[in-house]
C-alpha positions as CSV (number, residue, x, y, z in Angstrom):
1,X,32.2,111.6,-2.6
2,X,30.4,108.2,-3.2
3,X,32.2,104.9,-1.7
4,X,31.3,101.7,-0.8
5,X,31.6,99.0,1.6
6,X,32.8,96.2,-0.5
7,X,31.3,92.3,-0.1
8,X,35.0,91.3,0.3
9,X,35.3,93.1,3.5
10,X,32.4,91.9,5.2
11,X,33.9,88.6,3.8
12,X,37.2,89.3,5.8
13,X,35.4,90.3,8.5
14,X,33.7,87.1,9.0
15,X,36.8,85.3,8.5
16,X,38.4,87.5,11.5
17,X,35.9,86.3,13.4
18,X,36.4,83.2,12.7
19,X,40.5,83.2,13.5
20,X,39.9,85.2,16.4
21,X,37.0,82.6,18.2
22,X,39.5,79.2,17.0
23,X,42.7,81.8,18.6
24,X,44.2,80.1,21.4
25,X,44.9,83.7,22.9
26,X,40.9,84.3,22.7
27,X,38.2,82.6,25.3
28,X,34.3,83.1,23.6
29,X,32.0,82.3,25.2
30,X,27.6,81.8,24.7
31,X,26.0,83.1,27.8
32,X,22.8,83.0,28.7
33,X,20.9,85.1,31.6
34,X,18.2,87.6,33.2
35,X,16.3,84.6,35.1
36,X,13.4,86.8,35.9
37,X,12.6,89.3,32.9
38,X,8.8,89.8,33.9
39,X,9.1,90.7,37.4
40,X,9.6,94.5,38.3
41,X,12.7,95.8,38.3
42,X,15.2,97.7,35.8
43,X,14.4,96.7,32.1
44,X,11.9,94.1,32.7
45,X,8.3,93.9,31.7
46,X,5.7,92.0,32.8
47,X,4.7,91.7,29.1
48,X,8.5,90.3,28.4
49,X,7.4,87.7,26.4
50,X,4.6,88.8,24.1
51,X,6.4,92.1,23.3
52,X,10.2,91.2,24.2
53,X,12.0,94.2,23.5
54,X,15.3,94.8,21.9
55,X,18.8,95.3,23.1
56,X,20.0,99.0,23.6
57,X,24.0,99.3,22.4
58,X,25.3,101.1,25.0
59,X,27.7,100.5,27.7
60,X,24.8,101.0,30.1
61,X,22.9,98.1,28.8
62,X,26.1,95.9,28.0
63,X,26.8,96.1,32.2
64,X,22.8,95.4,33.0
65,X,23.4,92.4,31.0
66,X,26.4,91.3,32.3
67,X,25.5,91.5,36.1
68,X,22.5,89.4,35.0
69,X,24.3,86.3,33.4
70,X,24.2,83.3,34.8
71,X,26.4,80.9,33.3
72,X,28.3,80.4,29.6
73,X,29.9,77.8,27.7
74,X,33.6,78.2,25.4
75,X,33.1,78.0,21.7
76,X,35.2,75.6,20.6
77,X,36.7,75.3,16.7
78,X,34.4,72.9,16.2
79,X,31.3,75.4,17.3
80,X,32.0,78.1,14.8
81,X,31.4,77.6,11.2
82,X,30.7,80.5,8.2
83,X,27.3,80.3,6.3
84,X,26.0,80.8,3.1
85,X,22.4,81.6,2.3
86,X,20.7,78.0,2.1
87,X,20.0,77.2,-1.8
88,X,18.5,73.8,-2.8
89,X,18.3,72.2,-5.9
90,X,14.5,71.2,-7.1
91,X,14.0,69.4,-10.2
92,X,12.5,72.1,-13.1
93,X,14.1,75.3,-11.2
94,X,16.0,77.8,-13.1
95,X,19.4,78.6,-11.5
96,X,21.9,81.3,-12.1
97,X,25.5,80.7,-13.6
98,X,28.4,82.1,-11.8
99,X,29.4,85.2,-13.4
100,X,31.7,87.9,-12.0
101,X,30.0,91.0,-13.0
102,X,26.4,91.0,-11.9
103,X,25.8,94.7,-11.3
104,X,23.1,97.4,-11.1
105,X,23.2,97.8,-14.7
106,X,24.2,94.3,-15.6
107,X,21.2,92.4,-12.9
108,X,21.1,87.9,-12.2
109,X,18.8,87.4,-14.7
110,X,16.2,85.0,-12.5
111,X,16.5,87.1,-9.1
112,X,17.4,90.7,-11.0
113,X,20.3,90.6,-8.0
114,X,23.0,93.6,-8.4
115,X,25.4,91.6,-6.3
116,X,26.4,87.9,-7.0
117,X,26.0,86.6,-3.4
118,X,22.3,87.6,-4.3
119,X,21.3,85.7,-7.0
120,X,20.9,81.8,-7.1
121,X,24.0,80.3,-8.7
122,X,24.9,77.7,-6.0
123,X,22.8,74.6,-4.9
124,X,23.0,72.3,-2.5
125,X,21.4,68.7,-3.3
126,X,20.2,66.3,-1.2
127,X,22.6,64.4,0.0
128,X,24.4,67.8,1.1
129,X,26.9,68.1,-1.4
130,X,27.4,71.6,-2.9
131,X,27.2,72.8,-6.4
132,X,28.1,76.2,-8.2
133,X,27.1,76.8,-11.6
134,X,29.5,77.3,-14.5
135,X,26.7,77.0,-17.2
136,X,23.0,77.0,-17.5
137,X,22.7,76.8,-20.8
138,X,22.0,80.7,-21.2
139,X,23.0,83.2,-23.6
140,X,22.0,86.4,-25.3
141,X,19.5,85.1,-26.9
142,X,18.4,83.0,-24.0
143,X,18.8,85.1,-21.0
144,X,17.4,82.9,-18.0
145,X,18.8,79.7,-18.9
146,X,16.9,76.4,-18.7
147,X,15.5,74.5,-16.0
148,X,17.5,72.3,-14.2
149,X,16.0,68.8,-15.1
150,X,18.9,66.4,-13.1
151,X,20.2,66.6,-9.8
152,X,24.5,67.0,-9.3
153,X,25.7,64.0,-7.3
154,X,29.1,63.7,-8.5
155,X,32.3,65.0,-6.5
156,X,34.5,65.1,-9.6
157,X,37.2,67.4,-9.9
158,X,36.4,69.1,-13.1
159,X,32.7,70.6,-13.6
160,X,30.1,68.3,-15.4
161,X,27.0,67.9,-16.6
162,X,24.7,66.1,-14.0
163,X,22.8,63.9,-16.5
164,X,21.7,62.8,-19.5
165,X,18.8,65.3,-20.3
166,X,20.7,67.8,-22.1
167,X,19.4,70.9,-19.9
168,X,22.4,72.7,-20.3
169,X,23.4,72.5,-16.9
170,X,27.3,72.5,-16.0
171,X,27.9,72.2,-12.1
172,X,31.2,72.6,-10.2
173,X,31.4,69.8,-6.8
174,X,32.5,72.4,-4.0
175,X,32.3,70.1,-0.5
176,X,29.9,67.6,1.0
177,X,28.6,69.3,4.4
178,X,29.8,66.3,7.0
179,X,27.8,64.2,9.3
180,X,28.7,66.3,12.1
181,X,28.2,69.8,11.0
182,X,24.7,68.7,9.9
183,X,23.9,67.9,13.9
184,X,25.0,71.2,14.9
185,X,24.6,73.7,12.0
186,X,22.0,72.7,9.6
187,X,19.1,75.1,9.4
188,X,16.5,75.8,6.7
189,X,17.9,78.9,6.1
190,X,22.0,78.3,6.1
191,X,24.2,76.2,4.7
192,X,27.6,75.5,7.0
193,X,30.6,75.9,5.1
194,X,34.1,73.6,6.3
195,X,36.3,75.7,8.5
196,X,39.9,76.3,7.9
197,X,39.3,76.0,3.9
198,X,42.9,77.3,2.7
199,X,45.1,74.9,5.4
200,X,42.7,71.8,5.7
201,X,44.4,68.4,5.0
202,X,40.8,66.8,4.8
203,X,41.8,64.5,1.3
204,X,38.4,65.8,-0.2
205,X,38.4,69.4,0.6
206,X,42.4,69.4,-0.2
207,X,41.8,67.8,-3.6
208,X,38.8,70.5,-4.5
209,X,41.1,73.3,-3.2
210,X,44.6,72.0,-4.7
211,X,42.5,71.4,-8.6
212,X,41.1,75.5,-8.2
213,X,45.0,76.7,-7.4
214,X,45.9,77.8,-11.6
215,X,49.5,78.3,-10.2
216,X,49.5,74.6,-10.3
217,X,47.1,73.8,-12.8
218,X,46.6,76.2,-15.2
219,X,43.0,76.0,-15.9
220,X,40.9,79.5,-14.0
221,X,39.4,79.9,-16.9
222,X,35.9,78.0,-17.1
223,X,32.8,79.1,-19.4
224,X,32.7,81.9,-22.3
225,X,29.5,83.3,-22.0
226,X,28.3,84.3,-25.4
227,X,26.2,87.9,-25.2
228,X,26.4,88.4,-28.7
229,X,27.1,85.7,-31.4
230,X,28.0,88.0,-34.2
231,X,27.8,87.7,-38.4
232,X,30.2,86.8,-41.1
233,X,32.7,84.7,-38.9
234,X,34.2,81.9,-40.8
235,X,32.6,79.0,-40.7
236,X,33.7,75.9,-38.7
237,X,35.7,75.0,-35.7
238,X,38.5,77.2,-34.5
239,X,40.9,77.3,-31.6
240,X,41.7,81.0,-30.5
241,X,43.6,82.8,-28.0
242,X,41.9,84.3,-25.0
243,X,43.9,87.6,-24.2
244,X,43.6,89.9,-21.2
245,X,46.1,90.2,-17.8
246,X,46.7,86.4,-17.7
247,X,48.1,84.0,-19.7
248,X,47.6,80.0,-21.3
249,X,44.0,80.4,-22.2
250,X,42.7,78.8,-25.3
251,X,39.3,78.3,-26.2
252,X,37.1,76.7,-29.1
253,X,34.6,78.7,-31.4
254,X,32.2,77.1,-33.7
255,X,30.7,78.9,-36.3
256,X,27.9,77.9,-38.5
257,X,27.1,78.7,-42.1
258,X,25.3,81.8,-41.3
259,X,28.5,83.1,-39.9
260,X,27.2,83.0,-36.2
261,X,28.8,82.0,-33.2
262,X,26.7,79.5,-32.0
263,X,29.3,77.6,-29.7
264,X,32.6,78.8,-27.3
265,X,34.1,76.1,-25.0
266,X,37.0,76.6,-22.7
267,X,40.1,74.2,-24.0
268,X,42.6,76.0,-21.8
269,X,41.7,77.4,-18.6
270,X,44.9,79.6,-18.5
271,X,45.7,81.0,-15.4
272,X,46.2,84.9,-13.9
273,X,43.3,86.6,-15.4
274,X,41.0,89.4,-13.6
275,X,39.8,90.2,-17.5
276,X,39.6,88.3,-20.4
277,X,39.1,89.0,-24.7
278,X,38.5,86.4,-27.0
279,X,40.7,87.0,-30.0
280,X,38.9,86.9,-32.9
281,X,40.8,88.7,-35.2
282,X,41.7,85.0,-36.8
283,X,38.2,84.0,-37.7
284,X,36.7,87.7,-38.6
285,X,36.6,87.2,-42.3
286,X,33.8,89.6,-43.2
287,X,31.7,90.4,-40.0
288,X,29.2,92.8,-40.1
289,X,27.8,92.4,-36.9
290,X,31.1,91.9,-34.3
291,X,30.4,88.9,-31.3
292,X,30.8,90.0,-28.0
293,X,32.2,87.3,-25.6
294,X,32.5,87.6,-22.2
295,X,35.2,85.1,-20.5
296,X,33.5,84.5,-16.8
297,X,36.4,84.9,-14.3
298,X,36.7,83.0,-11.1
299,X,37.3,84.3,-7.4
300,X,40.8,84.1,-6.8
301,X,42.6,81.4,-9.0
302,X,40.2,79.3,-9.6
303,X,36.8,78.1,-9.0
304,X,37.2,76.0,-5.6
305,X,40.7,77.5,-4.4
306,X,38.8,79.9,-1.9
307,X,35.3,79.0,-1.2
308,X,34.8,81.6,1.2
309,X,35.4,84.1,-1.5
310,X,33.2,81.9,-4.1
311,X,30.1,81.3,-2.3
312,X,30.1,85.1,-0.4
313,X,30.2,84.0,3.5
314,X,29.6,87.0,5.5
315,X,28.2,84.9,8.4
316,X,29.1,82.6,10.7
317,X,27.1,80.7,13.1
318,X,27.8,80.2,16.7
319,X,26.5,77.0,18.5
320,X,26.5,75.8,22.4
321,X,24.8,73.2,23.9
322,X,23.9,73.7,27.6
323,X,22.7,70.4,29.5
324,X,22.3,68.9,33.1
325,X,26.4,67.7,32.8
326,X,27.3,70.1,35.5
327,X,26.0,71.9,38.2
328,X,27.7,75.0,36.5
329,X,23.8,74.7,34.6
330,X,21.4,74.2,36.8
331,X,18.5,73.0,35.7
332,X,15.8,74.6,37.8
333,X,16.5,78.1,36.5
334,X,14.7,80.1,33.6
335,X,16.4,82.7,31.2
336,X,16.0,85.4,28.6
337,X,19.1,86.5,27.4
338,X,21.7,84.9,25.0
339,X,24.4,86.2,24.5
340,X,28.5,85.9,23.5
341,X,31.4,87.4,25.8
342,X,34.9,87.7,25.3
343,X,37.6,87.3,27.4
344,X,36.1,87.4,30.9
345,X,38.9,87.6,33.7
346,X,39.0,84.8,36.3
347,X,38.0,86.0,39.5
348,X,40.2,87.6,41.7
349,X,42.4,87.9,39.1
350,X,43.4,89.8,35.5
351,X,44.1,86.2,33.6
352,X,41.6,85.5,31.2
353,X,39.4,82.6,32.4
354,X,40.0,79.7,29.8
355,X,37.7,76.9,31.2
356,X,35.0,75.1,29.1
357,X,32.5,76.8,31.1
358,X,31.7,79.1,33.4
359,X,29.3,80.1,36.3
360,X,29.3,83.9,36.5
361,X,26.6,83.3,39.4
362,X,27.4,83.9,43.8
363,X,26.4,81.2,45.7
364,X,25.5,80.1,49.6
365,X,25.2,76.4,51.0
366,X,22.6,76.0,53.5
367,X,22.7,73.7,56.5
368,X,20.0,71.5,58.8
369,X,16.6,71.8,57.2
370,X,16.0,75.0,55.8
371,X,12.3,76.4,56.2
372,X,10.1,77.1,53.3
373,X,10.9,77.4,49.6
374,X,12.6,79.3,47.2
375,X,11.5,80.2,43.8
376,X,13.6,81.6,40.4
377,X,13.1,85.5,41.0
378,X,12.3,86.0,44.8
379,X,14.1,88.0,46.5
380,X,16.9,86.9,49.2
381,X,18.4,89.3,52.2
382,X,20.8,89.0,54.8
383,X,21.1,91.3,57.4
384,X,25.4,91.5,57.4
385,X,27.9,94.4,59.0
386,X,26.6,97.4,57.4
387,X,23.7,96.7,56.4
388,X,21.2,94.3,54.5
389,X,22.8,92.3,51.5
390,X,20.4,91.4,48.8
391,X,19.8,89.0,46.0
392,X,17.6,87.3,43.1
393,X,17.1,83.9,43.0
394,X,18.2,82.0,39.8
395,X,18.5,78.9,41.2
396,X,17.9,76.9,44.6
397,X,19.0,72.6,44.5
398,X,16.7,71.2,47.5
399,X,19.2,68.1,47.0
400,X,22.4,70.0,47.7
401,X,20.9,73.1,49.6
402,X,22.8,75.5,47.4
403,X,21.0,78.7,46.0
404,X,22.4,80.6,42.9
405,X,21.8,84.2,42.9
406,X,23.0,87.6,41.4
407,X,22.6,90.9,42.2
408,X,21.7,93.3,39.9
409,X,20.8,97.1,40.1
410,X,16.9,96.3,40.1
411,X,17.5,95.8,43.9
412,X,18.9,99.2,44.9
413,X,17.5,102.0,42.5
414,X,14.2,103.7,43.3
415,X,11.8,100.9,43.9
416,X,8.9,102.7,42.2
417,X,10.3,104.0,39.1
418,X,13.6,101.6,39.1
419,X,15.7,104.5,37.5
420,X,18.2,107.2,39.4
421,X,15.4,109.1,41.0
422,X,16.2,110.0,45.0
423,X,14.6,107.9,47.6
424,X,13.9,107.8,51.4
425,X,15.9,105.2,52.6
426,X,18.6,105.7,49.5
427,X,21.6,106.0,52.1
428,X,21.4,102.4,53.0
429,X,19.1,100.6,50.5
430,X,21.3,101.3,47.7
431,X,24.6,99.8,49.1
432,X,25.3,97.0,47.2
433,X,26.8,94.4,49.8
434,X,27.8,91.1,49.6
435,X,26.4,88.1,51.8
436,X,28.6,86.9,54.6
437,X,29.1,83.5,56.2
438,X,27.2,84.0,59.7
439,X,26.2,80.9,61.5
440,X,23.5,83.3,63.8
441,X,22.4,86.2,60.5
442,X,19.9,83.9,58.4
443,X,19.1,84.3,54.9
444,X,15.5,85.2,53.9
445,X,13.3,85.4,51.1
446,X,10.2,87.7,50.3
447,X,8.1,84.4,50.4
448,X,8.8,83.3,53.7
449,X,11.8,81.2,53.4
450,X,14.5,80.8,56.2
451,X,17.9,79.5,56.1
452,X,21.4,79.6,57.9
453,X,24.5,79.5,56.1
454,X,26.7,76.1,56.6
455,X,29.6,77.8,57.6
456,X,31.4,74.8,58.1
457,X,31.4,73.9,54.5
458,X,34.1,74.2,52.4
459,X,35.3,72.8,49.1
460,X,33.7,71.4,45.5
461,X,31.8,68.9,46.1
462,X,28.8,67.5,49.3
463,X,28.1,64.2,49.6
464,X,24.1,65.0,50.7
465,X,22.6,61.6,51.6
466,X,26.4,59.6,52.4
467,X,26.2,58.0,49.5
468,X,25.9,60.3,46.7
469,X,28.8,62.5,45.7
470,X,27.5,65.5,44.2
471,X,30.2,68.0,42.2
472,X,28.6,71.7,42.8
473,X,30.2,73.2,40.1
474,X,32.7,76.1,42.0
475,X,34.3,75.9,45.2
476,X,32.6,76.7,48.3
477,X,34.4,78.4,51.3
478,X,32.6,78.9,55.1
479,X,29.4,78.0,53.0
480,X,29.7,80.8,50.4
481,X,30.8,80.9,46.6
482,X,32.0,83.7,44.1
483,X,31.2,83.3,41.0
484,X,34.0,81.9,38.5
485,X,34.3,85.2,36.6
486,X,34.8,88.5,37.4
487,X,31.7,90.8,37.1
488,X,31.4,93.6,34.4
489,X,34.9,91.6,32.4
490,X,35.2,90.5,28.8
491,X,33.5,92.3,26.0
492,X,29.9,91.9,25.3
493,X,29.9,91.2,21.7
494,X,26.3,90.4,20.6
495,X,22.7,90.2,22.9
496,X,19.6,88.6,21.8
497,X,16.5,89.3,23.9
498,X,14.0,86.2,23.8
499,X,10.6,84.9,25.3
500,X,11.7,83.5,28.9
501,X,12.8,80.1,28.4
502,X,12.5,77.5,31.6
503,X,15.3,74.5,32.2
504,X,14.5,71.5,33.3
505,X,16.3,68.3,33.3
506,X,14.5,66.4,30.5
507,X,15.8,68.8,28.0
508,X,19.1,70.3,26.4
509,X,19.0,73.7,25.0
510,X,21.1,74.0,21.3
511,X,22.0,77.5,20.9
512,X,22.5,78.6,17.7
513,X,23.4,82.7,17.2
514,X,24.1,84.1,13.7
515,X,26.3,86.9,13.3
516,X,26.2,88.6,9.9
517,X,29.4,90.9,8.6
C-alpha cells in the first residue's frame, strides 16, 4: 500500500511546536553541557573535537546528557520563530511562479522540484521584505519564464509588477522581516517568518492577512496560467466565467487573429476554489486545437491569509543568548553539548521549574584561603559517612570561592574501560554520594587542591571583599548548594554534539538550534 507523509503535516507539526514552546503550561529551555568531553571517562574522546561524534537516541544517552548539563535558559515567544529556506532576489535570476501542482510528473521548471516548497518562487529583497511570485511571464511556449530585471520594494496589497522593464514579473508583498528578528534570527540559509500569523494585530501583517481572507474579499483567484493557447477562438477581448468548486471568478481572454489565446488576466478573484476551468464554451467558434488553462489556486483563501501554509515552514529556529548577567553562567567553564529540555521539575519538588534560567549544577562555598587550584574537569573528593563523594569540576570563582560541579557516571563505572564491567573496589567506588557540609572532612582535587567547606554560610548572595555584593545565582545552605532542577526531569528533546567551546567574560554565546518537521 503506498502513502505518504504530507508537507502539511510536517507544516502542522512545526506550528505545534511552536504553540507548545509560546504555552504558558510549557517551560523550554536551551541547555548547554559536558564541560570536559576530551578527558577519559564515559562517551568522551580525547579526539572530541576533530571527530565529535553524534548523539545516540536512546534513553541511555538522553540521562548521560542530562547528568552532564550545566545550566539553561527559557525560550521565550519572542526566541522561537518558523523558517523558510533563505531565497534572495538578484537582478537577471529566473524565479519560479507559485503554482499549486508542481509534482513528479508536472516538475518547477528552473529547479525540476516535485514539491513546491522546493522550487524558487519566493524572494526575499534587500531591504528584507518578502515576495511570492504570481507571474513570471511564463507559459507553454515559454516554460522558464524571464529573468527578473527589477527588484519588489512595494508593500501593496494587491500583487504588482516591480518596475518598468516589462520582464513579466508579478510579485505578491508577504511581510517585512522586523528589526529585531534580524538580530536574533537572520542566517544565510533561513528566512524568520512573524510568529502568531492568523491572531497578530501588527497593522501590516493584519492588512496582508485580512486582503488574502476571500470570505471577505472575494478575490483567491490570481494568475491563469496558459499551457496551451489553442486555435480558432474568436478573436478579441472576452470576459468568461471561471467554473470549478467555488464561485465569483471572472477572467479576461484575448485572442488574436490567428485564433490564439495569447492573453488571460484574472478580473474576478472569486473565492472557494480548490479547482478551477475556464469556460470557453462562449468564445470556441471553430477551434481545432482546444486551449488548456490552468487557474493557479492559492493555499487556503487566498495568497497571504496563511503564510505558513504559503511559503512551506517546516522549521523553526530556537535562539538563547547566554552571558556573564548571572552567576547561574559562569564564565570560567567550557562546554560541548547544546541542547533543549522540557519541563524540568524544581528541585525537591514535582512543579515544573518556570524560571528564566536555570543552574542544573551542585555547588560548595569554601572558606579561609583555600590551597591550590582548580581547573574545568579535575576531579573533586570528599571523604563523607559512607564513603568518598566525588565530582567534576565545571566551574571554580576564586572571587566568591564557589566551585560548580556535577557528577556523572564516568566517576563510578570501571575506570579502565568506563562501561559495566566488574571491578575491584566496585562495592564502594561505585556509590554515588553526595558531598556534605563538614567543617574537619576537606574537599580535594586530583591536582593538589585543598579546601574546607564554609559551613557557616548560608543564603544567595557573599559580600567577598565588604564592599562588593555578589548574587551566586542559587541558595547556599551550611556552605552547600543543589542544583535548581531536579536531575534526570523534563524531556530531552533535541542534542547537538559540538567542538568544546570555552566561556569567558569578554564574550556572549548566541545559540541558534534548527529543528526541521
Amino acid at each position: 500500500m503506498a502513502a505518504i507523509v504530507t508537507d502539511q503535516f510536517r507544516i502542522l507539526n512545526a506550528g505545534n511546536f511552536v504553540d507548545s514552546v509560546t504555552s504558558d503550561s510549557n517551560s523550554y529551555y536551551v541547555f548547554v553541557g559536558l564541560s570536559n568531553p576530551k578527558a577519559s571517562g564515559y562517551e568522551r574522546q580525547t579526539d572530541w573535537d576533530t571527530n565529535t561524534p553524534a548523539p545516540t537516541d536512546n534513553i541511555d544517552y538522553t540521562n548521560f546528557v542530562s547528568d552532564n548539563a550545566l545550566y539553561g535558559k527559557r525560550v521565550s515567544s519572542t526566541n522561537v520563530r518558523r523558517l523558510v529556506r533563505r531565497i534572495d532576489w538578484t537582478q537577471g535570476t529566473r524565479y519560479e511562479m507559485y503554482r499549486h501542482d508542481y509534482s513528479s510528473s508536472n516538475l518547477s521548471p528552473i529547479t525540476k522540484s516535485s514539491r513546491l516548497y522546493n522550487s524558487n518562487y519566493y524572494v526575499m529583497n534587500s531591504e528584507f521584505k518578502v515576495y511570492i511570485c504570481i507571474d513570471n511571464g511564463s507559459s507553454g511556449i515559454n516554460t522558464n519564464g524571464n529573468a527578473s530585471l527589477d527588484e519588489p520594494t512595494f508593500t501593496d496589497l494587491e500583487p504588482s509588477a516591480a518596475g518598468v522593464s516589462g520582464d513579466g514579473y508579478t510579485w505578491k508583498y508577504l511581510y517585512t522581516v522586523s528589526p529585531s528578528d534580524i538580530i536574533k534570527f537572520d542566517s544565510t540559509e533561513y528566512i524568520s517568518l512573524p510568529s502568531d500569523w492568523g491572531t497578530s494585530t501588527n497593522t501590516q501583517v493584519k492588512a496582508v492577512r485580512d486582503n488574502g481572507n476571500s470570505d471577505d474579499n472575494e478575490n483567491q483567484l490570481k494568475k491563469i496560467y496558459i499551457e496551451n493557447r489553442g486555435v480558432g477562438y474568436s478573436e478579441g477581448s472576452h470576459e468568461v466565467d471561471i467554473l470549478g468548486d467555488g464561485t465569483g471568478a471572472k477572467a479576461v481572454i484575448e485572442v488574436n487573429s490567428s485564433g490564439n489565446i495569447t492573453n488571460a488576466i484574472i478580473s474576478a478573484g472569486g473565492s472557494g476554489y480548490s479547482y478551477g476551468i475556464v469556460d470557453l464554451g462562449s468564445i470556441n467558434s471553430s477551434s481545432s486545437t482546444k486551449a488548456e488553462l490552468i487557474p493557479i489556486i492559492p493555499p487556503s483563501k487566498g495568497h497571504g491569509y496563511d503564510i505558513y501554509r504559503e511559503l512551506g515552514s517546516d522549521k523553526v529556529l530556537v535562539y538563547a543568548r547566554f552571558d556573564d548577567s548571572t552567576r547561574d553562567f559562569p564564565i570560567d567553564t567550557n562546554f560541548a553539548q547544546i541542547g533543549i529540555m522540557k519541563n524540568p521539575t524544581s528541585i525537591g519538588s514535582t512543579a515544573v521549574f518556570t524560571e528564566n534560567q536555570f543552574s542544573s549544577l551542585n555547588a560548595i562555598k569554601f572558606t579561609g584561603t583555600p590551597s591550590g587550584t582548580l581547573s574545568v574537569g579535575d576531579e573533586i573528593s570528599q571523604t563523607v559517612t559512607d564513603g568518598t563523594a566525588k565530582g567534576f569540576v565545571a566551574s571554580y570563582d576564586v572571587e566568591t570561592k564557589v566551585v560548580k560541579y556535577f557528577q556523572d557516571r564516568s566517576l563510578f563505572l570501571n575506570q579502565t574501560t568506563y562501561d559495566n564491567v566488574d571491578y575491584v573496589g566496585i562495592s564502594t567506588r561505585s556509590k554515588v554520594l553526595a558531598f556534605e557540609s563538614s567543617s574537619t572532612n576537606s574537599v580535594t582535587s586530583n591536582n593538589n587542591f585543598s579546601g574546607s567547606v564554609d559551613t557557616n554560610f548560608t543564603g544567595i548572595t557573599t559580600n567577598p571583599t565588604g564592599n562588593k555584593l555578589i548574587a551566586l545565582g542559587t541558595q547556599f545552605t551550611n556552605g552547600l548548594a543543589s542544583p535548581e532542577i531536579n536531575k534526570g526531569s523534563g524531556d530531552i528533546i533535541y542534542i547537538d554534539n559540538r567542538p568544546e567551546i570555552s566561556r569567558n567574560s569578554r564574550q556572549k554565546e548566541d545559540v541558534k538550534i534548527i529543528l526541521e518537521f
